[in-house]
C-alpha positions as CSV (number, residue, x, y, z in Angstrom):
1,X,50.2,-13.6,-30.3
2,X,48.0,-16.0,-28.4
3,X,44.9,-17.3,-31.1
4,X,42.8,-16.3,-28.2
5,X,43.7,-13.0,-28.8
6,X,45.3,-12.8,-25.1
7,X,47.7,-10.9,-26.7
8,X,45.7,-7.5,-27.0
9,X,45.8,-7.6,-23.2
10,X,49.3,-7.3,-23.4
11,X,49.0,-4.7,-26.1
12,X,47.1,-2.9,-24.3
13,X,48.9,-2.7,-20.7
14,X,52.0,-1.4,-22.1
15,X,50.1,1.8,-24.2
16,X,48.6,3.2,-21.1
17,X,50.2,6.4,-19.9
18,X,51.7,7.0,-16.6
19,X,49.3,6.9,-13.9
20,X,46.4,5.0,-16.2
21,X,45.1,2.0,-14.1
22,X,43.5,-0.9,-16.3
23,X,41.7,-3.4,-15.0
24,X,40.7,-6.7,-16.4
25,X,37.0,-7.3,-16.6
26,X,35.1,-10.3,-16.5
27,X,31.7,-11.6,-16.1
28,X,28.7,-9.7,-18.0
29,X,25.3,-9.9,-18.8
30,X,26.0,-12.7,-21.0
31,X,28.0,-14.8,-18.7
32,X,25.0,-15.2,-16.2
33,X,25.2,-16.5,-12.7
34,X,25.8,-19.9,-12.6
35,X,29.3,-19.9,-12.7
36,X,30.3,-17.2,-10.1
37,X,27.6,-19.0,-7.9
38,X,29.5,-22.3,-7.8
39,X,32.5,-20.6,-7.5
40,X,31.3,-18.7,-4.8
41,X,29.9,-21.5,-2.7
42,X,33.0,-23.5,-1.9
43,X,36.3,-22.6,-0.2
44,X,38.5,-24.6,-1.9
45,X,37.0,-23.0,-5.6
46,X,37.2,-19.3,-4.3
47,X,40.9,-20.4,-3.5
48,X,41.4,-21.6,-6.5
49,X,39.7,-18.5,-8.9
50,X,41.7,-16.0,-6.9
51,X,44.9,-18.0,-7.6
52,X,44.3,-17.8,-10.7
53,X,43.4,-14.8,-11.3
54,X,46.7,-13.2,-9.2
55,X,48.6,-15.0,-11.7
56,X,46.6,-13.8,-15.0
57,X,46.9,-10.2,-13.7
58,X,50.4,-10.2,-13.0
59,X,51.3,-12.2,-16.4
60,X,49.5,-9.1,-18.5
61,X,51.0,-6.8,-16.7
62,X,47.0,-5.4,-15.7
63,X,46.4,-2.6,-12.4
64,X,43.1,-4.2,-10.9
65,X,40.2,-6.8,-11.3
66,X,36.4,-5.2,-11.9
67,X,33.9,-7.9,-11.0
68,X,30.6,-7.7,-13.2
69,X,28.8,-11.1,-11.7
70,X,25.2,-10.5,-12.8
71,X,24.0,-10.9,-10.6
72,X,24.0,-13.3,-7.5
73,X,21.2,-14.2,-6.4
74,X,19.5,-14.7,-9.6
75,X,20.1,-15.7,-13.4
76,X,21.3,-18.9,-12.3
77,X,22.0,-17.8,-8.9
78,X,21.4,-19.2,-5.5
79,X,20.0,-17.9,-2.2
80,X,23.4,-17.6,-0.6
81,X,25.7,-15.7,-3.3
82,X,24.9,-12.7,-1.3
83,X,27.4,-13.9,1.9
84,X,29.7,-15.8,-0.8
85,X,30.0,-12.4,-2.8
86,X,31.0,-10.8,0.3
87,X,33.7,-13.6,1.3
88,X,35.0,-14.0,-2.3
89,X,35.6,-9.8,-2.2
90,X,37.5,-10.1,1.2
91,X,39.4,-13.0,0.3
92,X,40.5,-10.9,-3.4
93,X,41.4,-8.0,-1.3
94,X,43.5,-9.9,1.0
95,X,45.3,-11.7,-1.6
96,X,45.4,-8.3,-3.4
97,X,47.3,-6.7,-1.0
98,X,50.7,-7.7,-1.4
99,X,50.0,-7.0,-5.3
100,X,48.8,-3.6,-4.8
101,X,46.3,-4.6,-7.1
102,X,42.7,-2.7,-7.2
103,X,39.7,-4.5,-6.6
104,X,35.8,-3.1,-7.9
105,X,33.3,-4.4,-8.7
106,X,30.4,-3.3,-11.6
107,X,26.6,-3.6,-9.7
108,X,23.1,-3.6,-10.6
109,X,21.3,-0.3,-10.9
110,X,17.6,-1.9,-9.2
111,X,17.3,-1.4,-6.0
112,X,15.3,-4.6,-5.9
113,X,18.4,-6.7,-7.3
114,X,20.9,-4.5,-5.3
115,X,18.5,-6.0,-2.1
116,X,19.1,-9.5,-3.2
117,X,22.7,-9.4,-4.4
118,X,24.8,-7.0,-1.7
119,X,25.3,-6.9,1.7
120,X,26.5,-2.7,0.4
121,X,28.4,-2.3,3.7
122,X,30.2,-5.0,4.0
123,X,31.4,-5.5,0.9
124,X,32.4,-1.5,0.8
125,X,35.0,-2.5,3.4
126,X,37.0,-4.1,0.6
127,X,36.1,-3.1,-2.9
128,X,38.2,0.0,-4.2
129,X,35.3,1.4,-5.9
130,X,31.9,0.5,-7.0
131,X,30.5,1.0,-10.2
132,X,27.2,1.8,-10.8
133,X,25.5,0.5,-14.0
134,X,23.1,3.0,-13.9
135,X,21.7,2.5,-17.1
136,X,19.5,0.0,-19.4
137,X,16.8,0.8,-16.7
138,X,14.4,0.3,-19.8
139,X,14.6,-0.9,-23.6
140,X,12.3,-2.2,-26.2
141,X,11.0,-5.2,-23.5
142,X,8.8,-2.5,-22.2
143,X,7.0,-2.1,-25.2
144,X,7.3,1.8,-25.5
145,X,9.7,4.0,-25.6
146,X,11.6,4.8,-22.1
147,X,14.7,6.2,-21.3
148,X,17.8,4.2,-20.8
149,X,19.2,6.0,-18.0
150,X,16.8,8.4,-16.7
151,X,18.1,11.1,-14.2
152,X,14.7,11.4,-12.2
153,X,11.5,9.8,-13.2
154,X,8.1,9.2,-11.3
155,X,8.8,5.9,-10.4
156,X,12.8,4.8,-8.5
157,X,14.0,3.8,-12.2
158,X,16.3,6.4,-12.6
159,X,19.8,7.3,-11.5
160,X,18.6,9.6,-8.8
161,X,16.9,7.4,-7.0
162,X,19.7,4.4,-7.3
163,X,22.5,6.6,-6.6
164,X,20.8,8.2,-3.1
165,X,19.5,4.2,-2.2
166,X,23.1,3.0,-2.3
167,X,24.1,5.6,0.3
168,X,21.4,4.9,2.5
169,X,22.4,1.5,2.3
170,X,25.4,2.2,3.9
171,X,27.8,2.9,0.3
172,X,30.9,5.6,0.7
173,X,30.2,8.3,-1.5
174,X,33.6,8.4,-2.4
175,X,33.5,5.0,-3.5
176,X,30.8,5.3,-6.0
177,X,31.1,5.7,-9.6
178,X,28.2,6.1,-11.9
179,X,28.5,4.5,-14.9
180,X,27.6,6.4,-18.0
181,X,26.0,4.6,-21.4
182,X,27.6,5.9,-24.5
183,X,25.2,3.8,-26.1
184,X,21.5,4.7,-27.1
185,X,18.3,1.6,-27.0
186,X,16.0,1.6,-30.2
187,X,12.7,1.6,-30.5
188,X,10.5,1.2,-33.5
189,X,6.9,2.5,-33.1
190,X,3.9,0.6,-33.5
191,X,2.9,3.6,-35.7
192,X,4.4,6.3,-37.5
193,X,3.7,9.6,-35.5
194,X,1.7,12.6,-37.9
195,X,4.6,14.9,-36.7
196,X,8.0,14.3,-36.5
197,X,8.6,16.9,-33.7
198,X,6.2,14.9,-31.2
199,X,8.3,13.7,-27.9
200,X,8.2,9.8,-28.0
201,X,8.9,9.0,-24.3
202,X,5.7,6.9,-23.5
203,X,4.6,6.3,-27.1
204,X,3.9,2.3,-27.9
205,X,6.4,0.1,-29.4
206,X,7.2,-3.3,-30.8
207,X,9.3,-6.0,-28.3
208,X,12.1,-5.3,-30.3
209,X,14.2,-2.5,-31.8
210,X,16.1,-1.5,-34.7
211,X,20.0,-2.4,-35.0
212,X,22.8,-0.1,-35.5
213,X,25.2,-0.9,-38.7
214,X,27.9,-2.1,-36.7
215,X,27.5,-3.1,-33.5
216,X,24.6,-5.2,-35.0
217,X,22.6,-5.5,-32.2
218,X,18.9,-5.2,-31.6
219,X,17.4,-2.9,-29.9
220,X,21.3,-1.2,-29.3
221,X,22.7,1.7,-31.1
222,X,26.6,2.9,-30.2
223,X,27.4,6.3,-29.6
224,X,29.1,6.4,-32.6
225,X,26.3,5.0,-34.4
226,X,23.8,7.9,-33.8
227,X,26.3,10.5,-33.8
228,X,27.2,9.0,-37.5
229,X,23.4,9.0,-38.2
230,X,22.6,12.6,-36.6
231,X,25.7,14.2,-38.9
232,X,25.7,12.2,-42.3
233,X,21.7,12.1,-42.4
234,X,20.4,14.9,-40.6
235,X,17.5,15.3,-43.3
236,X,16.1,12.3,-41.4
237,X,16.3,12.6,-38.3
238,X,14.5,14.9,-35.8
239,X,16.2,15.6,-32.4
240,X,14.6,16.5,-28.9
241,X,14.9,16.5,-25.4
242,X,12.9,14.9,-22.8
243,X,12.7,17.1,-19.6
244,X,11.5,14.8,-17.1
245,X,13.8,12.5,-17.6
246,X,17.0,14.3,-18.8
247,X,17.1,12.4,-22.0
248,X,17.5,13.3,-25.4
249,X,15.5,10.9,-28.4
250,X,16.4,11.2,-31.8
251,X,13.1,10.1,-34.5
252,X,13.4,9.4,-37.8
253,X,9.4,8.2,-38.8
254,X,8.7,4.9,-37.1
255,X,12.2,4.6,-35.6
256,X,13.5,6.3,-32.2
257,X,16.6,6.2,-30.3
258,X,16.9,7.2,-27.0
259,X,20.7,8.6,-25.6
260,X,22.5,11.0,-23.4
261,X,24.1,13.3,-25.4
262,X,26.5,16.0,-23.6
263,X,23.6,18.3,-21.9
264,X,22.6,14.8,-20.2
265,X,25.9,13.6,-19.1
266,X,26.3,17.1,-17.8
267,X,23.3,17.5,-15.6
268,X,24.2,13.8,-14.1
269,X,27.8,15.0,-12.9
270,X,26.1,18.0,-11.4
271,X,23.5,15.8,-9.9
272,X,26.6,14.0,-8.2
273,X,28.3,16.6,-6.8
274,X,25.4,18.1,-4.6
């Protein structure tokens, strides 16, 4: 096996079950812009990625490419990553073709940063799908506890409103797909509330929250993580639900997490059908 750990791709292409498409992902919050924006920008680079790629997809055996470039037009970005996104997806698909490879592409949630990055109807014309990160809409940067993926809110940070701005903007419905978090953001409270069975959404917070035991990360809690923490320590932790925004919180003294559990996921997929 590659030291790389390449290898695993291989692994797993050949476990999928007939009919499973798995595409390779690449870019991320972590990769930034820069990259993808120089890419972008020149003929002779796009060429070059997209050869590249054809060959890395064919050589681990993979269905489809999912683009996460977050995000052009900014984190490194330049004015014109909106036009070169739209060429570098039409020149994929073309060379996709004869692979009968899928092409998506993983965009931002904010319909300010979906303004800057996406020309939505042109580059519709050649992605297979879209997927929506609809989530991480707040965290512990705002300094108080807000949903991660609100359904509806007051304000157009919430999957609602993202979901029926993409449309007016020209997106096939049957081209979107909302992207769920099975993943909760932490907060830890600037003071520990008299009653545990108080609703935290709004309450004030520190700039940073609490980690989970094993994905380590601050302000992050897995799934897995809470759903651990709700069954092995239930003495500790008070559950709720926040009806304006469709979330349920989970608060154990100073310490909140914020998630959708299945009554959340439920009433988005509802939302999506009407």
């Amino acid at each position: 096996m590659e030291k790389d750990g390449r290898g695993n791709y291989r692994k797993m292409t050949t476990l999928r079950n007939q009919g499973l498409k798995v595409s390779l992902g690449i870019g991320g919050w972590n990769e930034g812009s820069t990259n993808y924006s120089l890419m972008a920008s020149s003929p002779d680079r796009r060429r070059m990625f997209i050869a590249s790629t054809v060959e890395f997809l064919k050589m681990y055996g993979f269905d489809g490419l999912d683009l996460d470039w977050e995000f052009p037009g900014s984190r490194g970005g330049a004015p014109h990553d909106k036009q070169n996104f739209v060429s570098l997806v039409q020149e994929l698909k073309d060379a996709f073709r004869e692979h009968r490879f899928l092409l998506t592409a993983a965009i931002s949630a904010i319909s300010s940063t979906i303004d800057m990055a996406y020309d939505i109807p042109k580059i519709s014309k050649y992605l297979d799908y879209i997927h929506v990160m609809a989530y991480d809409y707040h965290g512990a940067w705002n300094k108080q506890v807000l949903p991660n993926s609100p359904l509806r809110s007051k304000d157009r940070l919430n999957v609602k409103h993202t979901i029926t701005y993409l449309l007016q903007q020209g997106a096939p419905p049957e081209k979107l797909v909302l992207g769920l978090a099975m993943y909760g953001r932490t907060f830890i409270l600037t003071t520990v509330p008299e009653t545990s069975k108080i609703n935290p959404i709004g309450l004030p917070s520190l700039d940073t929250g609490f980690k989970g035991p094993y994905t380590s990360e601050e302000g992050f809690m897995g799934f897995n993580e809470i759903c651990e923490a709700l069954i092995l320590h239930p003495q500790n932790w008070t559950t709720g639900w926040d009806d304006e925004s469709n979330t349920a919180y989970a608060i154990n003294k100073d310490r909140v997490v914020v998630y959708d559990n299945r009554k959340a996921m439920i009433a988005k997929v509802f939302f999506l059908q009407f």
